[in-house]
C-alpha positions in Angstrom: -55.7 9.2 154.7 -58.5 10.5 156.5 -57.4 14.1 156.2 -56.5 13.9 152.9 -58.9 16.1 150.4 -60.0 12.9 148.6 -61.6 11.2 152.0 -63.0 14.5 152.9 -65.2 15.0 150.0 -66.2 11.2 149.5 -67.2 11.4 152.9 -69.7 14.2 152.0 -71.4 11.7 149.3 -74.0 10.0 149.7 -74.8 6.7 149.7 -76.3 6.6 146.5 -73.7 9.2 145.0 -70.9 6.6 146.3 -72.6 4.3 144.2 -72.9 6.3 141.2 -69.0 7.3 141.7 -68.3 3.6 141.4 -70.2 3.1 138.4 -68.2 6.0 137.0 -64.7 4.9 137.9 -65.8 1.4 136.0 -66.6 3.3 132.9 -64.6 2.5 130.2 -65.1 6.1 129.0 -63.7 7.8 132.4 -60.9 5.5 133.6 -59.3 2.9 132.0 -56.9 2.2 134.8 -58.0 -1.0 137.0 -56.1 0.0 140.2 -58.4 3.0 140.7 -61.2 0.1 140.8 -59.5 -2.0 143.2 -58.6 0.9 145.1 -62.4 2.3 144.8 -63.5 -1.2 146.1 -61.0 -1.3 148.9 -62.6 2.4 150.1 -66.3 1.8 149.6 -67.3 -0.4 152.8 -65.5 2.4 155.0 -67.3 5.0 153.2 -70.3 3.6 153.2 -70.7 2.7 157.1 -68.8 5.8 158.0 -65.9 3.4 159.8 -62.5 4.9 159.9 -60.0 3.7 157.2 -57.1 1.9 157.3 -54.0 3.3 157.5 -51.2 3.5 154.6 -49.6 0.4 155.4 -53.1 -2.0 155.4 -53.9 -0.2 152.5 -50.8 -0.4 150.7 -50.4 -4.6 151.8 -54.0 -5.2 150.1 -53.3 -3.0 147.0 -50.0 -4.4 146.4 -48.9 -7.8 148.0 -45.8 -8.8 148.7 -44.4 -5.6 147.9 -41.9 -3.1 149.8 -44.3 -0.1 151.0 -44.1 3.1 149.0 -45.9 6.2 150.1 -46.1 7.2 146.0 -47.4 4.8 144.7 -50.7 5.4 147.3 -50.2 9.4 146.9 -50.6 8.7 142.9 -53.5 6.5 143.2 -55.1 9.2 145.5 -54.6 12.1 143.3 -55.8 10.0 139.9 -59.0 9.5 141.5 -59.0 13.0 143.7 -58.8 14.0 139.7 -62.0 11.0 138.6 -64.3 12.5 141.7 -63.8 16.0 140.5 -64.6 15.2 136.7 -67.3 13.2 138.2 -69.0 16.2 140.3 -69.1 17.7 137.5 -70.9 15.4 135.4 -73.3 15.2 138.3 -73.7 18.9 138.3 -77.2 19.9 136.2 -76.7 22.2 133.4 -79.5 24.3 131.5 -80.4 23.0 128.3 -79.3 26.7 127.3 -75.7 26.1 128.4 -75.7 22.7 126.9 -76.7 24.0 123.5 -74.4 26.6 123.4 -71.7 23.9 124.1 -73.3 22.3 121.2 -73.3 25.3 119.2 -69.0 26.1 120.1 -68.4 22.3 118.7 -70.3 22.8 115.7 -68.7 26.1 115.1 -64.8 24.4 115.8 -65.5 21.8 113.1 -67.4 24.4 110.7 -70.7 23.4 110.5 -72.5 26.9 109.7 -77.0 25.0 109.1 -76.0 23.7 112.8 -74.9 26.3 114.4 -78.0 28.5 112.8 -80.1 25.7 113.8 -79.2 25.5 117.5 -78.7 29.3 117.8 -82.8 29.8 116.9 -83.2 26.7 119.1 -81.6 28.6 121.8 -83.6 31.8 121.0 -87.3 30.3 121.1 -86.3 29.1 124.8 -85.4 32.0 125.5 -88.7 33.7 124.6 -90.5 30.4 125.9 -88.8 31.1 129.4 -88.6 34.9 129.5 -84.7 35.0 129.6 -83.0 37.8 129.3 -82.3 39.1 125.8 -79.6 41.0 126.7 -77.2 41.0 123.9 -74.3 40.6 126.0 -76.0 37.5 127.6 -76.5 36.2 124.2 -73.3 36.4 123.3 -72.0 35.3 126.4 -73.9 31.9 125.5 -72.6 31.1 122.4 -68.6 32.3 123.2 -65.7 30.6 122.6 -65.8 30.0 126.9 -67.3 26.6 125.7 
């Protein structure tokens, strides 16, 4: 497990980014599935203190008691929250409030909401002035594609 790509990259994490991954595995709004938890909870103290992990078979007895080991049913947790990490990096990853509003600006146009879009678009515009961004019209554009 401790090659795997999952270890690797939680071992990069901080302590405090460890703890803000755990909040975000417990939310509702990410993850629904419980297992990921437990198996979250089973990783942290090893993570935390740098200590080497179990192996499979300890990990596999405390995650599922009493029954036979399978190497798939670990492999599955591991790539569900491989997958949770990934969504959570980039959650954690700072975006401009220009990139956010042209997100904004791609929703409103998908559900046809012409004042909003206007609204945002001169939104993103004075900012752009404010900060002396390029006006480039193909940066402009760029902004408020359908890439969103």
């Amino acid at each position: 497990m401790e090659s795997s790509r999952l270890i690797q990259v939680l071992r990069q994490f901080s302590s405090e980014s460890l703890k803000r991954f755990d909040q975000f595995v417990r939310s509702p709004y990410f993850n629904t599935r419980g297992d990921l938890i437990q198996f979250l909870e089973l990783l942290l103290p090893y993570l935390h203190h740098g200590k080497s992990l179990p192996d499979k078979l300890a990990i596999h007895e405390r995650m599922y008691p009493n029954k036979a080991y399978r190497d798939e049913r670990l492999r599955q947790l591991m790539t569900l929250l491989f997958s949770l990490m990934q969504q959570f990096m980039i959650q954690e990853t700072p975006e401009s409030e220009i990139e956010l509003t042209a997100k904004l600006i791609h929703r409103y146009r998908q559900m046809q909401l012409p004042k909003h879009v206007a609204s945002l678009e001169r939104k993103i515009e004075k900012t752009i002035h404010k900060e002396g961004l390029s006006t480039n019209p193909k940066y402009l554009a760029n902004l408020a594609s359908d890439r969103y």
